[in-house]
C-alpha positions, -999 to 999 in steps of 0.1 A, spaced: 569 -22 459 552 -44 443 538 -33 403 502 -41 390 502 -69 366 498 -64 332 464 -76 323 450 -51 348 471 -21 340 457 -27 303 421 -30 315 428 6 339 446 15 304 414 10 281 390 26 306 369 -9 305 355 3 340 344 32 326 327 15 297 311 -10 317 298 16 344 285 40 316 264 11 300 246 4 338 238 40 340 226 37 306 202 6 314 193 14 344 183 54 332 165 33 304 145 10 330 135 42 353 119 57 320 104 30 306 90 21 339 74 57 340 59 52 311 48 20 315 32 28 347 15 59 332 2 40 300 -16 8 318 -34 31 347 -40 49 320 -53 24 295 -72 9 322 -91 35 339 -123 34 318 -128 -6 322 -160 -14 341 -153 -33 366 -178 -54 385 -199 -39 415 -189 -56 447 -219 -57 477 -199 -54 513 -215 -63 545 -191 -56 578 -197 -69 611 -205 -33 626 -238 -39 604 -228 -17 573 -237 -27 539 -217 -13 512 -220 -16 472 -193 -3 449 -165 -8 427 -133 -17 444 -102 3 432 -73 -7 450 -57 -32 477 -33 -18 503 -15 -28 535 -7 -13 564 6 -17 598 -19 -3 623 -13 14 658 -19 4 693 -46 25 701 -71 15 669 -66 -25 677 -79 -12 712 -108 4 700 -119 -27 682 -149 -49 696 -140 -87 711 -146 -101 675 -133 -77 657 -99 -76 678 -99 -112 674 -95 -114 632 -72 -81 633 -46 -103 656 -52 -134 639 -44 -114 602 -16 -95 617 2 -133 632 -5 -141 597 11 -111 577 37 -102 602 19 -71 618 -2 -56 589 -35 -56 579 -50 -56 545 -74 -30 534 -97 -25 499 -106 11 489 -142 11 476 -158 35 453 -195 40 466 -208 74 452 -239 85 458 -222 113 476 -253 132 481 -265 110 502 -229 100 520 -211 132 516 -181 109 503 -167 92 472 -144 66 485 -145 45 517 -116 23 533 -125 -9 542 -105 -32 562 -105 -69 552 -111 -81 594 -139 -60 592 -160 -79 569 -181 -110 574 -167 -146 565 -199 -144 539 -205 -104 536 -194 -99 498 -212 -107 471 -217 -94 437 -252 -83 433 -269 -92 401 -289 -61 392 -264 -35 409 -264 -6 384 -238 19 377 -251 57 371 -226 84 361 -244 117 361 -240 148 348 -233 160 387 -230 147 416 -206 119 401 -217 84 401 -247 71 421 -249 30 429 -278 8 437 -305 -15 422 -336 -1 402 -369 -7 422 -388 14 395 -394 34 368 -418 64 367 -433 83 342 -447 117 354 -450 108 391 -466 75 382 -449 38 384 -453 18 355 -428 -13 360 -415 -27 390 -394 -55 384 -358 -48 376 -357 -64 337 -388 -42 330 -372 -12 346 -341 -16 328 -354 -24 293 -378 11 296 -343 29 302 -329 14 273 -362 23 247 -360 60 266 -320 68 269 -299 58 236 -272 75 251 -275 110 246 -287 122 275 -303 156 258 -331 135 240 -344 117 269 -378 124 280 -384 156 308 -409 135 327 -389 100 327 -375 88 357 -356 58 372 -359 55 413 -333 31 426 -324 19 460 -288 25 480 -272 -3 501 -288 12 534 -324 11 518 -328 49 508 -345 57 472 -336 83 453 -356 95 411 -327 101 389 -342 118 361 -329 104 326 -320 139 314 -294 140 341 -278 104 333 -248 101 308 -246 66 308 -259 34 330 -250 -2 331 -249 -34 351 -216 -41 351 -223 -78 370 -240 -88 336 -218 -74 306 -192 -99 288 -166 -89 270 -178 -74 241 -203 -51 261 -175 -39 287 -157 -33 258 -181 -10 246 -188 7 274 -150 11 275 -151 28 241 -180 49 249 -160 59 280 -129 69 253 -151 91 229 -171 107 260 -127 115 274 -118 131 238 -147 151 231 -165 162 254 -162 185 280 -155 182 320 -175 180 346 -174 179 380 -149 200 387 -128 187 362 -132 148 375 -155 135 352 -161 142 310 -137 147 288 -107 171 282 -116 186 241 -106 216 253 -76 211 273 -68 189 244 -73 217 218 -58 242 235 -26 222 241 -18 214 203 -33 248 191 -8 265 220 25 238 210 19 247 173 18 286 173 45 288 201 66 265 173 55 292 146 65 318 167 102 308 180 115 283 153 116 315 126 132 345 153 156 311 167 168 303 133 176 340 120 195 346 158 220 318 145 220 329 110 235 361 122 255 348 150 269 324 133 278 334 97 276 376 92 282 389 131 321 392 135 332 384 172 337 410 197 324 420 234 290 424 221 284 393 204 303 374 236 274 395 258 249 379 231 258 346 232 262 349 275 229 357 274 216 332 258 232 308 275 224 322 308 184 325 293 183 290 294 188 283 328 161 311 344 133 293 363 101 288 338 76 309 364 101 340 353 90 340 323 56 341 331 59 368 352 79 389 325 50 375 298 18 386 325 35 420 326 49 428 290 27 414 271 -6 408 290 -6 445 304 20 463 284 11 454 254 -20 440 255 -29 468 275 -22 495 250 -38 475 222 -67 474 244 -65 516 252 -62 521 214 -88 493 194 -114 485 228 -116 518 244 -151 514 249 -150 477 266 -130 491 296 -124 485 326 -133 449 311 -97 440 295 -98 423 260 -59 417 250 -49 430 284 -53 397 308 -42 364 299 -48 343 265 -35 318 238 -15 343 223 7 359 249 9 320 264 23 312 229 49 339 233 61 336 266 67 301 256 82 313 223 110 331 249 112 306 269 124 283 243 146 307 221 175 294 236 171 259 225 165 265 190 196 289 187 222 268 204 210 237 180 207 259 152 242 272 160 257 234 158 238 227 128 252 253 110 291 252 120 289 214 113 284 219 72 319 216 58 335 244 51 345 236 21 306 231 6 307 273 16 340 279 -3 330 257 -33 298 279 -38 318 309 -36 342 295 -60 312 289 -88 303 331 -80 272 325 -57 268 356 -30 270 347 6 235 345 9 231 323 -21 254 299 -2 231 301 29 195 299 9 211 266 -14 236 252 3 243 256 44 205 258 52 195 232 35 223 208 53 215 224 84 176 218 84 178 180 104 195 202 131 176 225 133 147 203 135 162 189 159 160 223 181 126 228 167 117 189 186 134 201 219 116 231 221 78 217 209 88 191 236 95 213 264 66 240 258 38 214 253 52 201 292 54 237 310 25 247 333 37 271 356 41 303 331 5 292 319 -7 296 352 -1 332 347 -7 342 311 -38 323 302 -46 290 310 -75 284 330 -97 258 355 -124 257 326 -124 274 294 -151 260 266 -148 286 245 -120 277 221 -96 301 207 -106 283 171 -143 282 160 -165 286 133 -175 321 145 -166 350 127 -140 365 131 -127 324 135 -99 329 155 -98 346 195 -59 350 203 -77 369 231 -93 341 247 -80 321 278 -75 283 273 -74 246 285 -41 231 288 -37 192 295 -5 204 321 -27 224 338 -58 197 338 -34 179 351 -22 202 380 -59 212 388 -72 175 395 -42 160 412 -42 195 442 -74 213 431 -96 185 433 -127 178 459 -112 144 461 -83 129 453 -89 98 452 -118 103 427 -91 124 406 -69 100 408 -75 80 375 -83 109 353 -49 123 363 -29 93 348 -56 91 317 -48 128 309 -10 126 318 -11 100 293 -31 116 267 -4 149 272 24 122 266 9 107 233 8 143 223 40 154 227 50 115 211 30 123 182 45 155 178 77 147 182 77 116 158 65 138 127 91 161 134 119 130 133 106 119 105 105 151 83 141 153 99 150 121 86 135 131 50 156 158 54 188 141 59 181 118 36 182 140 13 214 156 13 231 125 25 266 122 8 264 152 -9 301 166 -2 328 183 -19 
């Protein structure tokens, strides 16, 4: 029989292979998540651009006018190449010899969806004429307090039933003197009528108008500032339009003032678990049924905890605080439904495990002989924790502390049950006395997020907010998680190469 050669019975020997095939699954797990994030980040980044307004004329004889969104191919069936006209047959066969058997498509944003009963139309590239699109000059973009946005070009502008300018650079400076961009001050009697693709008119009243532009005739400098307008509007203000169009301040507050008390909450009970696990609880079967427990805590399903937090501590608890202090407010519930502070909790739960295990490994890996040399110079045993084995300990269990911030500030499905709502623009923090509603219900990004990517009228429409808010929950939890490494780094710093 003949024996492996030596060169590869040492490379077998050092486990090479093994190396080698570790570092792909390292680079390629690295390229999957920096691909999701990079994806996320630049639909993100880009959703609040203004692009230009596009005017679409097919050869069925519609006439279209709005923003493009997206290019798509697709290969079509029998029966809809069948249903086409002569001419129309014609370019889909010549396109399809020309892209092996698909077709190319465009989805166009045209609003006005009072009038259409839609927000976005699919437009097939055969179907429109050799010289149908153009980009029309005065096309204006209207985003409305409902409704969404509403496209055409301004034929005039009246003031309390009565026209006073007619030509489109008249029209369009007296929107400018009249709406500085805060709708609220606009004039009740003020009105700009302006014309759809199919010739209908339609009085938009500047009350009801956010913002308005002719995207065709911005540079840079003014895209860029509708862009930035776009950006405050997303931050502070709140949604609209079921959700599809404003801003997010209160899913945004909600989410950091939910991550931070749920920290509050679990990093304190997580870190005195291990302190008593660790160095004063002697084993035995109870501490093995203890540390089973938490271990098997971890891996129940997150929508168990909600269901454990909507029953203990919405109606348990909340319920008799409610029979005791709001006796006269029932049947309306005040601490016995769902709000910030029993969210905050059933997260605190949910992430107890984390910060004990870490906690745990922070604490058995200070040297044992730091513990013996401050009982050698007479300190008690808590002495030795307070001053020396805490103090050593604190980047780990920082570390727990990140893991667990990171993972409540991402769960949705126990907030679905114990407080976080559709809308909710009463904050849990304000400037009313008595300042702070641990009662209330609350935004949360994850749950913005759920509502407009399956709760939404349309998808499509939803579409960019959902990346724009996915990436506003990610810079969070970034943010978050990058002050907490750093004050673990200070940390370590610290008490780096202080050993017996």
């Amino acid at each position: 029989m003949r024996k492996p050669s030596r060169a590869a019975s040492s490379l077998l020997a050092r486990g090479e292979p093994l190396v080698w095939l570790s570092s792909a699954g390292l680079v390629i797990a690295l390229l999957m998540v920096v691909s999701l994030v990079g994806l996320v980040f630049y639909n993100g980044m880009t959703t609040f651009w203004p692009a230009h307004l596009v005017r679409i004329e097919t050869t069925g004889g519609d006439v279209l006018v709005g923003e493009v969104t997206r290019h798509d191919v697709f290969k079509p069936e029998s029966s809809m190449v069948a249903a086409l006209n002569n001419q129309e047959r014609f370019a889909a066969q010549m396109e399809m010899e020309k892209e092996g058997g698909y077709l190319q498509r465009r989805l166009v944003r045209t609003g006005n969806f009072e009038l259409t009963n839609e927000h976005f139309r699919w437009i097939e590239d055969f179907r429109i004429k050799p010289d149908g699109q153009s980009v029309p000059r005065w096309g204006l973009v209207i985003e409305r307090l409902s409704w969404g946005r509403f496209y055409g070009e301004p034929v005039a502008y009246v003031v309390d039933q009565d026209v006073v300018a007619t030509e489109a650079e008249n029209i369009w400076q007296l929107y400018q003197d009249n709406h500085d961009g805060h709708h609220e001050s606009a004039p009740d009697d003020h009105y700009i009528r302006v014309a759809t693709s199919d010739g209908a008119e339609k009085d938009l009243a500047l009350t009801e108008i956010v913002r308005a532009y002719a995207p065709n005739q911005l540079n840079w400098w003014q895209k860029l500032r509708v862009y930035s307008s776009r950006w405050v509007e997303f931050l502070t203000a709140e949604p609209r339009e079921a959700n599809s169009e404003g801003g997010v301040w209160p899913a945004l507050f909600g989410t950091v003032v939910m991550t931070l008390a749920m920290t509050l909450m679990v990093v304190p009970f997580g870190v005195m678990a291990a302190l008593y696990l660790r160095e004063y609880a002697e084993g035995g079967l109870m501490i093995s049924l203890v540390r089973i427990a938490i271990n098997n805590l971890a891996g129940v399903p997150s929508i168990v905890f909600g269901v454990f937090g909507l029953g203990f501590f919405s109606y348990f608890v909340g319920g008799s605080i409610d029979a005791i202090f709001f006796a006269d407010q029932l049947p309306n519930p005040t601490f016995g439904t769902g709000g910030i502070m029993w969210a905050s909790l059933t997260l605190a739960l949910l992430t107890l495990p984390v910060v004990i295990v870490t906690t745990e490994e922070a604490l058995s890996a200070v040297p044992t002989s730091m513990r013996e040399g401050s009982f050698a110079c007479g300190a008690t045993k808590w002495q030795t924790i307070q001053r020396v084995v805490l103090p050593r300990a604190w980047p780990g269990i920082m570390t727990g502390a990140i893991l667990a911030m990171a993972r409540g500030a991402g769960e949705v499905a126990p907030l679905m049950l114990v407080g976080a709502v559709k809308l909710a623009p009463d904050l849990p923090l304000d400037f009313e006395f008595p300042f702070v509603h641990p009662e209330r219900s609350f935004m949360h990004l994850g749950f913005h997020i759920f509502d407009l990517g399956f709760q939404s009228q349309n998808s499509e429409a939803a579409k960019p907010m959902v990346f724009t808010t996915t990436m506003l929950l990610m810079s969070i939890v970034l943010f978050l998680n990058t002050a907490a490494i750093w004050f673990r780094m200070r940390l370590a710093k610290k008490f780096e190469g202080s050993k017996f």
